[in-house]
Gaussian input, Z-matrix of N, CA and C with variables (Angstrom, degrees):
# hf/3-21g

backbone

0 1
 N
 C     1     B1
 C     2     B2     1     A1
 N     3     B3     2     A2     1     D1
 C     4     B4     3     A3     2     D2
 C     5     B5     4     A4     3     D3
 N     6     B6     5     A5     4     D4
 C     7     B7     6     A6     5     D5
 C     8     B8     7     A7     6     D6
 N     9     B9     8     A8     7     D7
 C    10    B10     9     A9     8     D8
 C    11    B11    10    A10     9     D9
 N    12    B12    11    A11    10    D10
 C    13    B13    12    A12    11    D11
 C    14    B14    13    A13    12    D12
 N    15    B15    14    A14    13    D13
 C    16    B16    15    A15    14    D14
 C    17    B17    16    A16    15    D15
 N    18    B18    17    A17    16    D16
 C    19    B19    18    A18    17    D17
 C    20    B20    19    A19    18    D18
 N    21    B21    20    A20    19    D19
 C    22    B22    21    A21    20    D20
 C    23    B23    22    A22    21    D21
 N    24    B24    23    A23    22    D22
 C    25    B25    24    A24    23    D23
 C    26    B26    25    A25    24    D24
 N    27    B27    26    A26    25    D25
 C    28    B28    27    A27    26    D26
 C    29    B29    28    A28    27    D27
 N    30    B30    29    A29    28    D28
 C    31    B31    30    A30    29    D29
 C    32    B32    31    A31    30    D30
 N    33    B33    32    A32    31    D31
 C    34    B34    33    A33    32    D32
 C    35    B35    34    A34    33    D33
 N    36    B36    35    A35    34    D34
 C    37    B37    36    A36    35    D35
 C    38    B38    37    A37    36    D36
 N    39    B39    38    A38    37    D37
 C    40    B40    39    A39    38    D38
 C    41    B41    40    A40    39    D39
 N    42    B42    41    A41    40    D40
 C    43    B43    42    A42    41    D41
 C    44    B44    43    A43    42    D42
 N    45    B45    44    A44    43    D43
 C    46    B46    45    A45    44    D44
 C    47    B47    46    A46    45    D45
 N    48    B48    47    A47    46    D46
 C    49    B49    48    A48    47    D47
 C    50    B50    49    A49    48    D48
 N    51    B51    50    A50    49    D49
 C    52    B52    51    A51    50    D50
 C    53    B53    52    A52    51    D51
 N    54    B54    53    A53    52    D52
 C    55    B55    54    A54    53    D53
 C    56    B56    55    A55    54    D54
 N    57    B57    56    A56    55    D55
 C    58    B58    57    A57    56    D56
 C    59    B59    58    A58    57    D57
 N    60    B60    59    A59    58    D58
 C    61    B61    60    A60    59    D59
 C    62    B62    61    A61    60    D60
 N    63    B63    62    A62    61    D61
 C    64    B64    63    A63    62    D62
 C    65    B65    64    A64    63    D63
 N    66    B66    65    A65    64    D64
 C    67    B67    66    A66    65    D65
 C    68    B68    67    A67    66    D66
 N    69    B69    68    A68    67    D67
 C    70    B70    69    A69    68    D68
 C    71    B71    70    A70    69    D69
 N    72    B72    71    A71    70    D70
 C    73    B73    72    A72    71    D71
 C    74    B74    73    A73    72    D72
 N    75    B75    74    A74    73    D73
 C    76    B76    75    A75    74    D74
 C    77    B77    76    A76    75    D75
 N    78    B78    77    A77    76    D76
 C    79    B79    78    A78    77    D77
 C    80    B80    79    A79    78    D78
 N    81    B81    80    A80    79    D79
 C    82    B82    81    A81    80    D80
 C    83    B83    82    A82    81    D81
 N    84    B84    83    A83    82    D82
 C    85    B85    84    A84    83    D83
 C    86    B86    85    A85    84    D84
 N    87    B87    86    A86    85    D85
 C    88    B88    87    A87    86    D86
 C    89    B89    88    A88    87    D87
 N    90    B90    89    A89    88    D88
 C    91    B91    90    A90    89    D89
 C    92    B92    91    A91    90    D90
 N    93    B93    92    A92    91    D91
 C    94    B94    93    A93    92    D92
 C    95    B95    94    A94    93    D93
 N    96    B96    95    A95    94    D94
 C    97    B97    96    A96    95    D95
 C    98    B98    97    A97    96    D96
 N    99    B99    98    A98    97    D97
 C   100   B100    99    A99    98    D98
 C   101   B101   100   A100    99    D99
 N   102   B102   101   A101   100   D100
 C   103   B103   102   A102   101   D101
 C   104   B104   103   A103   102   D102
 N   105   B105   104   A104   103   D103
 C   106   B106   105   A105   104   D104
 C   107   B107   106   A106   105   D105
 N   108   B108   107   A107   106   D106
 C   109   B109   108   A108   107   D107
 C   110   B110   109   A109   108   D108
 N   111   B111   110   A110   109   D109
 C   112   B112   111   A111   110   D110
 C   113   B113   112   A112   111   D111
 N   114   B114   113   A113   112   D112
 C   115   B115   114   A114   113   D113
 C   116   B116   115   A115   114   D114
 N   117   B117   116   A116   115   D115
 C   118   B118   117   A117   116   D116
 C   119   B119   118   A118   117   D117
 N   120   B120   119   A119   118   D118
 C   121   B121   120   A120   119   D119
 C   122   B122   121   A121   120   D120
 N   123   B123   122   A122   121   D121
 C   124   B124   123   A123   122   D122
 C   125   B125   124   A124   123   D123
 N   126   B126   125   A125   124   D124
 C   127   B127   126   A126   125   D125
 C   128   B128   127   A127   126   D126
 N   129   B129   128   A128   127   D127
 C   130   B130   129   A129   128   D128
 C   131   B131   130   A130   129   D129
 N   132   B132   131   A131   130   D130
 C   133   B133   132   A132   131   D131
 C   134   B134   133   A133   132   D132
 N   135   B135   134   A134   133   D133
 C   136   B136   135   A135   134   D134
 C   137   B137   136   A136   135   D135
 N   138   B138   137   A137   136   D136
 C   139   B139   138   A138   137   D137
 C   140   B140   139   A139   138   D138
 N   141   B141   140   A140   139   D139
 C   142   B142   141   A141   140   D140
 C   143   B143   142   A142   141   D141
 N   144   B144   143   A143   142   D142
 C   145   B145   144   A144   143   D143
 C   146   B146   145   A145   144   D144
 N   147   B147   146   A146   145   D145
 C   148   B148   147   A147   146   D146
 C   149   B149   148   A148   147   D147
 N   150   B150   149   A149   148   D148
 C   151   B151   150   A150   149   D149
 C   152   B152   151   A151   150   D150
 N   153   B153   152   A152   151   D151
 C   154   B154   153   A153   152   D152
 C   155   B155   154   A154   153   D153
 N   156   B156   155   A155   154   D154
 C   157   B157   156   A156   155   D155
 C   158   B158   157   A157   156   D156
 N   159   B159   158   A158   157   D157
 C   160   B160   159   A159   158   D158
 C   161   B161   160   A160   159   D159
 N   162   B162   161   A161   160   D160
 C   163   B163   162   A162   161   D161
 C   164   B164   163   A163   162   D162
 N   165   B165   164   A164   163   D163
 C   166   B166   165   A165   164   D164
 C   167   B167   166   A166   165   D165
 N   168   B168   167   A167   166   D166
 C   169   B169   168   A168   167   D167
 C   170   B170   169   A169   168   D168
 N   171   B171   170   A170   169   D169
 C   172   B172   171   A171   170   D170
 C   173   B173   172   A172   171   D171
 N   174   B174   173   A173   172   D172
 C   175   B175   174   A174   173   D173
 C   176   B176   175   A175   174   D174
 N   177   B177   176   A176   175   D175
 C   178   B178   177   A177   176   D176
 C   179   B179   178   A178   177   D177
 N   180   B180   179   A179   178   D178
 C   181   B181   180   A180   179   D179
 C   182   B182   181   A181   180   D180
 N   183   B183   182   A182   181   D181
 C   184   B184   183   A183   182   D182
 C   185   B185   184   A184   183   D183
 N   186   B186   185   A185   184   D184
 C   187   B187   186   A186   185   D185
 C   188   B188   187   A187   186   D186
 N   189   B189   188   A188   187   D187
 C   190   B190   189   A189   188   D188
 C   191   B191   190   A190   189   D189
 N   192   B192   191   A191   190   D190
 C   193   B193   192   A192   191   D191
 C   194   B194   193   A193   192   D192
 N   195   B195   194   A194   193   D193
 C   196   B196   195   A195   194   D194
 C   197   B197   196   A196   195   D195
 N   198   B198   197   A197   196   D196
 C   199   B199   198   A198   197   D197
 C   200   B200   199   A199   198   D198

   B1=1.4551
   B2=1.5321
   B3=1.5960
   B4=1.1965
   B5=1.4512
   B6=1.6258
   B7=1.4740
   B8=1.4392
   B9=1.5948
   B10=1.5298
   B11=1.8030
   B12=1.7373
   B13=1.2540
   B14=1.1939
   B15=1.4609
   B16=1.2868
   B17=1.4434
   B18=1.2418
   B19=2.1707
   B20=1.8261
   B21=1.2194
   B22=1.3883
   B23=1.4769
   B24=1.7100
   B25=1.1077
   B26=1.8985
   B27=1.1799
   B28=1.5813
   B29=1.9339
   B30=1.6802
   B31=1.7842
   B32=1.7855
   B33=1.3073
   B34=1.4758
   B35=1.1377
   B36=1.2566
   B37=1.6368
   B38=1.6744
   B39=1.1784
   B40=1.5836
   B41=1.4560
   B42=1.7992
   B43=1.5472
   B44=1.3821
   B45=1.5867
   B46=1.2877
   B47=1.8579
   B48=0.8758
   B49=1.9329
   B50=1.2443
   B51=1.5181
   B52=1.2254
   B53=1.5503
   B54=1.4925
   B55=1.5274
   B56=1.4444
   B57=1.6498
   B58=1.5714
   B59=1.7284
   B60=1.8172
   B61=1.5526
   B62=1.7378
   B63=1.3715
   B64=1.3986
   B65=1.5930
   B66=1.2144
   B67=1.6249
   B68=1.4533
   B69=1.7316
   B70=1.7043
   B71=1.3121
   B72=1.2188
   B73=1.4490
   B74=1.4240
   B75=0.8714
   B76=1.8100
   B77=1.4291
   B78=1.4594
   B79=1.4900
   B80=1.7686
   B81=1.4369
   B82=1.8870
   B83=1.4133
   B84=0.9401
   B85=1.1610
   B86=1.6428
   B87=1.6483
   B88=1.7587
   B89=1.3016
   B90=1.0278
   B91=1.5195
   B92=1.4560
   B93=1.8027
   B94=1.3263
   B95=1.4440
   B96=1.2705
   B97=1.3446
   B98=1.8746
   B99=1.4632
   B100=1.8704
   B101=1.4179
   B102=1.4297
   B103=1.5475
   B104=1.3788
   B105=1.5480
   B106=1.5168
   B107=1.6399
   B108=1.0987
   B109=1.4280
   B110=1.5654
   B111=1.3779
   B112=1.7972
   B113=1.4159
   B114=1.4115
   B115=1.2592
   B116=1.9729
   B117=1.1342
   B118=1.9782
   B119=1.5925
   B120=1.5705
   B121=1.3240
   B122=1.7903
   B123=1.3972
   B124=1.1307
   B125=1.2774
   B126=1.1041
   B127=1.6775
   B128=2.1089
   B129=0.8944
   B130=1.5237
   B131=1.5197
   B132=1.7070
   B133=0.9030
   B134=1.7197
   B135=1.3845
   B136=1.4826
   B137=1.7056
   B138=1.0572
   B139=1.7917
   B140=2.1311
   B141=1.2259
   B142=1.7801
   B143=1.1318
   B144=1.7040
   B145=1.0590
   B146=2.0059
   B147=1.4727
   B148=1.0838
   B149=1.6624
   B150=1.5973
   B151=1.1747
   B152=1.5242
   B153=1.5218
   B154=1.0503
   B155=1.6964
   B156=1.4126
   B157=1.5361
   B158=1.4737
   B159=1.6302
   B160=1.4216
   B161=1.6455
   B162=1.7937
   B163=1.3420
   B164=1.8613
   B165=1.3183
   B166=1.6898
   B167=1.5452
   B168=1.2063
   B169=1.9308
   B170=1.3097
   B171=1.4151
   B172=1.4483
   B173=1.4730
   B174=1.5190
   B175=0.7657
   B176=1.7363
   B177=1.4545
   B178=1.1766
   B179=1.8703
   B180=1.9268
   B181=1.1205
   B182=1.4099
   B183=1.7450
   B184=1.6712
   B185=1.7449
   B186=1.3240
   B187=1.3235
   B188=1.5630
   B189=1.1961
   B190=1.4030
   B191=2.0133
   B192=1.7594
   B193=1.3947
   B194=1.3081
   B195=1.0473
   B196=1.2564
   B197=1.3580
   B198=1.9314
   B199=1.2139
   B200=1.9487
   A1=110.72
   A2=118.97
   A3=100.84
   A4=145.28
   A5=96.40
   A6=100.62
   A7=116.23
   A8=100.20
   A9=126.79
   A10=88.05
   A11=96.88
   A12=127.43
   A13=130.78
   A14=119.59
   A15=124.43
   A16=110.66
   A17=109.08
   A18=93.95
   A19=88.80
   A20=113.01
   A21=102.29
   A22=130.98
   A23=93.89
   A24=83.05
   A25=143.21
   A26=90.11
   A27=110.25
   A28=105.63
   A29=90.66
   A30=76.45
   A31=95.48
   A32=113.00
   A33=108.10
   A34=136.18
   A35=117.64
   A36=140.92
   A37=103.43
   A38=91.63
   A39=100.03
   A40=92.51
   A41=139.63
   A42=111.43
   A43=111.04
   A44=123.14
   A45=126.02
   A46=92.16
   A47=138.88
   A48=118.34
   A49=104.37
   A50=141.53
   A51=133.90
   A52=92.35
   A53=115.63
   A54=109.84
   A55=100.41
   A56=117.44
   A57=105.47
   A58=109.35
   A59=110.51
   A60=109.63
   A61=100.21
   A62=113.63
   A63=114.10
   A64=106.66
   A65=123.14
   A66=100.35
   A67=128.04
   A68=107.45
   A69=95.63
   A70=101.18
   A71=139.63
   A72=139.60
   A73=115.24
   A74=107.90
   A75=122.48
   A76=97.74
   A77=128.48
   A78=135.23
   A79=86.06
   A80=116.12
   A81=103.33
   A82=88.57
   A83=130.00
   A84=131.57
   A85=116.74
   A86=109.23
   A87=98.60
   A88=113.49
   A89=141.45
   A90=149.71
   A91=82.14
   A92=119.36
   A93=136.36
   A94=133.99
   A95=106.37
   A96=87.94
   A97=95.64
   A98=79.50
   A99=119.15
   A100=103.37
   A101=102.44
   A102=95.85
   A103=120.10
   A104=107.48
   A105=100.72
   A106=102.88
   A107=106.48
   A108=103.09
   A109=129.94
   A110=122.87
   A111=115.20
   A112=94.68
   A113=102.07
   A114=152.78
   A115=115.90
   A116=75.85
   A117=93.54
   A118=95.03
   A119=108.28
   A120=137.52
   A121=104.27
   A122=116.02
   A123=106.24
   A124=111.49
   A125=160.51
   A126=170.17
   A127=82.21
   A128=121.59
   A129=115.46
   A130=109.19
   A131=133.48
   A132=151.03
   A133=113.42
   A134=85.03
   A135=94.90
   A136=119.40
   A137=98.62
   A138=98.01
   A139=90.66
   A140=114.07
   A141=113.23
   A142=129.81
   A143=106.18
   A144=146.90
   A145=90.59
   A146=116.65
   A147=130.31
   A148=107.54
   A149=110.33
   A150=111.07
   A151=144.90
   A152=104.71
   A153=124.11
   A154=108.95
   A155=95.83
   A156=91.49
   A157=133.44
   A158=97.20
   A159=129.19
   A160=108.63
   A161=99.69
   A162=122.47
   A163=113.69
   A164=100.35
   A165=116.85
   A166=91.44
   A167=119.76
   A168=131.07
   A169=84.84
   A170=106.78
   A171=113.77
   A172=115.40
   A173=128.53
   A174=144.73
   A175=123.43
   A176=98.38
   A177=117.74
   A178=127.67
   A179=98.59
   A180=101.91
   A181=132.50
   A182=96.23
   A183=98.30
   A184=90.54
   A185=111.03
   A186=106.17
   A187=116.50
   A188=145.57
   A189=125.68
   A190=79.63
   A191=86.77
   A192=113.42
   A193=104.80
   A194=143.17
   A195=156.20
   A196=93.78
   A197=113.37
   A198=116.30
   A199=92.15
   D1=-44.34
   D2=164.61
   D3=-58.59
   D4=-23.83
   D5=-177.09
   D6=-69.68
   D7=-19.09
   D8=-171.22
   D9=-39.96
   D10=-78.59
   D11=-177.36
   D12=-46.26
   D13=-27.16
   D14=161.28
   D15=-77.76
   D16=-28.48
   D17=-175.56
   D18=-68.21
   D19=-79.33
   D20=168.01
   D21=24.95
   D22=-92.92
   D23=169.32
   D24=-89.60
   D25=9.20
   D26=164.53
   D27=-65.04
   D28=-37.44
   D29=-159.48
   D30=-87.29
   D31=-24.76
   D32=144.34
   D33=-20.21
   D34=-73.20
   D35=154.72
   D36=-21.40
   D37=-76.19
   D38=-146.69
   D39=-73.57
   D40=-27.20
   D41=157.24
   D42=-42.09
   D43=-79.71
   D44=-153.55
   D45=-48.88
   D46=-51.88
   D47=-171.02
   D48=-60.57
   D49=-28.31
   D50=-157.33
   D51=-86.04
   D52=-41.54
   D53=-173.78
   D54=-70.88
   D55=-51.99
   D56=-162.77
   D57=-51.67
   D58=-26.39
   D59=-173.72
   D60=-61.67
   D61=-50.89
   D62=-179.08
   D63=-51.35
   D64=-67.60
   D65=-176.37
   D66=-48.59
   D67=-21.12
   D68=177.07
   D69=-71.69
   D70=-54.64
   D71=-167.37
   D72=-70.09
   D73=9.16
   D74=171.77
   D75=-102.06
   D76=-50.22
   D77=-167.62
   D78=-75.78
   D79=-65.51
   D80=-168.84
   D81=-46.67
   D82=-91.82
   D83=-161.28
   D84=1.90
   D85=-60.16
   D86=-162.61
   D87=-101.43
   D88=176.94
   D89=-122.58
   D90=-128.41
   D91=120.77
   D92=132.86
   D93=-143.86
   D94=156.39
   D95=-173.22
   D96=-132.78
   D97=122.47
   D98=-179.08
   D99=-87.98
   D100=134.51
   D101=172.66
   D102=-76.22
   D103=-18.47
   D104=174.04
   D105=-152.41
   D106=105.50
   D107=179.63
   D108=-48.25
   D109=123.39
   D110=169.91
   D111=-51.54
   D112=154.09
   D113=144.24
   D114=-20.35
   D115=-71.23
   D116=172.66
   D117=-148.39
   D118=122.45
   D119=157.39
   D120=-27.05
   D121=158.38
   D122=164.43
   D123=-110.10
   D124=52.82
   D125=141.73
   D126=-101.75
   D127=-72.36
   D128=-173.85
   D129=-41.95
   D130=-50.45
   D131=121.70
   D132=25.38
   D133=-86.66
   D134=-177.25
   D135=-78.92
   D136=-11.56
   D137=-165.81
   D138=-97.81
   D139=-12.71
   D140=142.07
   D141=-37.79
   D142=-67.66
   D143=-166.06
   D144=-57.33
   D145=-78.17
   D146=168.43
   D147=-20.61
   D148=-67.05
   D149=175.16
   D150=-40.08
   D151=-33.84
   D152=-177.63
   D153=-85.48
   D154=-40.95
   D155=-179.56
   D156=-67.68
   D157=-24.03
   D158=158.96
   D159=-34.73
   D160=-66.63
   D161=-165.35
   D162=-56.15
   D163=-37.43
   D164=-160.47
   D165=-86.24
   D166=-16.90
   D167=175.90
   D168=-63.30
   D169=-83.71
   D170=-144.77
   D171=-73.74
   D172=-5.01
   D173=153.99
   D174=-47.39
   D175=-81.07
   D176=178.34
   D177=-52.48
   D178=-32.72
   D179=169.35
   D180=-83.76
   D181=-19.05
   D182=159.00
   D183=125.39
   D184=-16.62
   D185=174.82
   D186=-61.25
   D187=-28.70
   D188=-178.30
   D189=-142.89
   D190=129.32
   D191=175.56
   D192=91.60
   D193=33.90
   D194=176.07
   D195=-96.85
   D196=136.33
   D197=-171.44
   D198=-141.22

């Protein structure tokens, strides 16, 4: 049952990054002009964010670094 719940929320995961990737490339995509560009976009921002949480999943459950 847990594993149930962990793919779950893996495939959870990996919608929200696939969408947050689509909104950055929707934002590169259109024409503005910022007087000073951030640093890191926030759709890039969040799809980190995604990343990491991804990472601390598969981590913690034994899926990557499991020995």
């Amino acid at each position: 049952m847990l594993r149930l719940i962990l793919l779950l929320s893996f495939v959870a995961v990996l919608a929200l990054g696939f969408l947050a990737v689509l909104g950055a490339v929707r934002v590169l995509a259109g024409d503005r002009a910022d007087k000073e560009p951030d640093p890191m976009p926030p759709p890039f921002r969040r799809i980190s964010y995604i990343v990491l949480i991804m990472l601390m999943l598969g981590v913690t459950s034994g899926w990557l670094g499991a020995a």
